[in-house]
N, C-alpha and C positions, 0 to 999 in steps of 0.2 A: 236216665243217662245210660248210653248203650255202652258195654265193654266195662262198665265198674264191678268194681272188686269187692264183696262184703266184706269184712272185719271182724273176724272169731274174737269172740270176748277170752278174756282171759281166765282163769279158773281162778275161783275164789281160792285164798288161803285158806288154810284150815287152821291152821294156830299148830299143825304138829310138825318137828323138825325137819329140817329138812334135807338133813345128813350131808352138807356140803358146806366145807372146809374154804378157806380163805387162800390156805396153800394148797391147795388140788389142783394139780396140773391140767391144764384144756387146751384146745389146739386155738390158734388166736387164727376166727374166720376161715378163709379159703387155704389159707398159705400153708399149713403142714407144722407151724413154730407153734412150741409148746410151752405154756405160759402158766404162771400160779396166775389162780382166780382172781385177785385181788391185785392191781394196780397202787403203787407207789408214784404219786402226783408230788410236783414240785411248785408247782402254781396257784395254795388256795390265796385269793386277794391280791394275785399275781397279773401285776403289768409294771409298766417303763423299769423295765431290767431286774424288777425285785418282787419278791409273796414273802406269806407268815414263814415260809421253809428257808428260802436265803438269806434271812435275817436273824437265824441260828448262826449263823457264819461258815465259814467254809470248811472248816475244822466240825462245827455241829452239825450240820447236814448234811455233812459226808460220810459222816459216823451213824449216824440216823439211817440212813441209804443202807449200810454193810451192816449194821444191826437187823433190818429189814429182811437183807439177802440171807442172812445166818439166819433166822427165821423162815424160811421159806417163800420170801417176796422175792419174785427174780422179774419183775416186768416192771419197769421205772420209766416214767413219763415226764417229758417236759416243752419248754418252748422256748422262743427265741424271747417273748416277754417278758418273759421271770427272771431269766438271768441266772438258770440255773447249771449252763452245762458244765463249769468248771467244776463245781459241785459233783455232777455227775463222774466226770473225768475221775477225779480224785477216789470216787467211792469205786467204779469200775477197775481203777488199778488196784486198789488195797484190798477187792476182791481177789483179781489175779494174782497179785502176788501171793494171797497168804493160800490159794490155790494150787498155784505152781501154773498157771495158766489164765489166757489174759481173757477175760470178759467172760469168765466160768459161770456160764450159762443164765448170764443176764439180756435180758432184750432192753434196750431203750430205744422209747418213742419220742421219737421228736418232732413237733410242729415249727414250720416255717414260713414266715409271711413274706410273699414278693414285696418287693418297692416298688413303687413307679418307677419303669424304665429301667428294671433291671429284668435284661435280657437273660440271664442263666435259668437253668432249672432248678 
């Protein structure tokens, strides 16, 4: 096949550390936002508006969330499935607040699924 691409194998492990932290800051892709290593997910078993995370309660995984951030997790993930943004809302302000400023340097990701026939972006 003309124009294919071969595929570098990837380097074996080697079993020795490999000095990178969970909270170490990286640029997320192209965009320049700087993100800890490690994603805070709101979706594991997550669909019709609920996962194992929003059946902490709103009060649990909200607290979960800003225990997270106090820790050095600042990149929180979710989707319209899970049914986690209130959750999020809550854990973003009681960052802010106890900050003194509102969404102290958390990124959330959110995934969004069109409907049929709905014309917005």
């Amino acid at each position: 096949m003309s124009g294919a691409r071969s595929v570098q194998p990837l380097p074996l492990y080697s079993g020795e550390p490999l000095g990178k932290q969970s909270t170490d800051r990286v640029v997320l892709g192209n965009t320049g936002i700087e993100v800890s290593r490690l994603a805070m997910g709101s979706g594991t078993h997550g669909y019709n508006g609920s996962s194992d995370q929003t059946r902490l309660g709103l009060e649990g995984f909200s607290a979960l969330l800003v225990d997270s951030y106090d820790r050095g997790i600042t990149f929180w993930e979710t989707a319209d499935s899970y049914g986690a943004h209130a959750h999020l809302k809550r854990a973003i302000a009681t960052v802010g607040r106890a900050r003194r400023r509102m969404r102290a340097g958390v990124l959330s990701l959110s995934r969004h699924r069109r409907q049929a026939g709905d014309e917005s972006s």
